[in-house]
C-alpha positions as a Markdown table, in Angstrom:
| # | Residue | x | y | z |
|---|---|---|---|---|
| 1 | Unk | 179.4 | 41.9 | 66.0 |
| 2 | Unk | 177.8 | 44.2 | 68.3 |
| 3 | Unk | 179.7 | 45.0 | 71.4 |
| 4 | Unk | 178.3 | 43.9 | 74.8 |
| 5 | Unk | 176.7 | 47.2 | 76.5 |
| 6 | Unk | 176.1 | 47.3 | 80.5 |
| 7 | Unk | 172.1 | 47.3 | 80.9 |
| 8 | Unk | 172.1 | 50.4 | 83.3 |
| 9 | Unk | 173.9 | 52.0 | 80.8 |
| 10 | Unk | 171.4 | 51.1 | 78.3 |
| 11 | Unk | 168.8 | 52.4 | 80.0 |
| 12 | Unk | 170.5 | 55.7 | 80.9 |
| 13 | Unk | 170.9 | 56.0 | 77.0 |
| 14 | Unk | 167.2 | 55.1 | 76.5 |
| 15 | Unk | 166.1 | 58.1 | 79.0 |
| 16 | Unk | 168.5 | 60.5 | 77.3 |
| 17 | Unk | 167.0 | 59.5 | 74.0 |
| 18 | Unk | 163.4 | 59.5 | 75.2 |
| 19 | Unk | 164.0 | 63.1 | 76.7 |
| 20 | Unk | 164.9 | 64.3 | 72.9 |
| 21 | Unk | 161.6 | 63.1 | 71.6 |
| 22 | Unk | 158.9 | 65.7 | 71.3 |
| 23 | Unk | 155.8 | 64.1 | 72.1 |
| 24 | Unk | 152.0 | 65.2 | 70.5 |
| 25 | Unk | 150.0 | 67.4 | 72.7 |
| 26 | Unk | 146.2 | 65.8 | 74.0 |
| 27 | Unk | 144.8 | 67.6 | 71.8 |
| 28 | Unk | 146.8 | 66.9 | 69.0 |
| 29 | Unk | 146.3 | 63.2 | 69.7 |
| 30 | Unk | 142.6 | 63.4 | 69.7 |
| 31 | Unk | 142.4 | 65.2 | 66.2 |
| 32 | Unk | 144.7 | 63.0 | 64.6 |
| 33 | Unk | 142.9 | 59.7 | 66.0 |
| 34 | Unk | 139.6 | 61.7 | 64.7 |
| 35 | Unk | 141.0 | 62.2 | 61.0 |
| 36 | Unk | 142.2 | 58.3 | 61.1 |
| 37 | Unk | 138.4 | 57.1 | 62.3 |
| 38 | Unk | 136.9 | 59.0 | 59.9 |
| 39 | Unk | 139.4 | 58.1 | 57.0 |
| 40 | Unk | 139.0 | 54.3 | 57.6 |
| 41 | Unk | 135.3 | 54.7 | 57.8 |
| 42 | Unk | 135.9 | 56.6 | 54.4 |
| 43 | Unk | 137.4 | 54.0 | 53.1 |
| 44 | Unk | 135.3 | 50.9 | 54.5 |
| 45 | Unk | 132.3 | 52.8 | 52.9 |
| 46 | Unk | 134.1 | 53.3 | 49.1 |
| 47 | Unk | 135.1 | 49.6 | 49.6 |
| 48 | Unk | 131.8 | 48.3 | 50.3 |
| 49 | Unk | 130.4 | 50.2 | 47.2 |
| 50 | Unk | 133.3 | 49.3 | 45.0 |
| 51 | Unk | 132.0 | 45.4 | 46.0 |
| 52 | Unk | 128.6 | 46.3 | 45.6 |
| 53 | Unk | 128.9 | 47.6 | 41.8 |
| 54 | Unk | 131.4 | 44.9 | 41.3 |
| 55 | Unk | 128.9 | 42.1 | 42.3 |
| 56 | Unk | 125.8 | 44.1 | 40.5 |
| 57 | Unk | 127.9 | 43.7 | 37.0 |
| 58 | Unk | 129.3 | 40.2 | 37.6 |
| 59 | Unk | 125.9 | 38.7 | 38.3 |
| 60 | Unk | 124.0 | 41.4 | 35.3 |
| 61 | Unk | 127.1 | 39.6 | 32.9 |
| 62 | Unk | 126.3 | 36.0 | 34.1 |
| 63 | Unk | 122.9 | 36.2 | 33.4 |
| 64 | Unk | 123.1 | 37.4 | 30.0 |
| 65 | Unk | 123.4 | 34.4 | 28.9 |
| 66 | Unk | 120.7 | 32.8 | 30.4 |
């Protein structure tokens, strides 16, 4: 079981830690939110073409019968 840990203590430790962290510059931020837009957008756009051709063939194999 943990021990019991004074809560300004805690949050001394959480500064110190936070302090140790090397955060992502502006621009570094921007590109990588740029490169995640465009790779869902990517993706929604294969996905709705994958569903397209999908649908295309499952209704072309249904109505071969007919």
């Amino acid at each position: 079981m943990a021990s019991k840990v004074n809560p300004f203590a805690f949050l001394q430790q959480v500064r110190s830690e936070t302090a140790k962290v090397t955060w992502p510059s502006r621009r570094e931020t921007v590109i990588s939110t740029a490169m995640v837009l465009f790779m869902v957008v990517l993706a929604a756009l294969f996905f709705f073409a994958a569903d397209q051709l999908i649908g295309w063939l499952i209704s072309l194999v249904l109505s071969v019968g007919k």
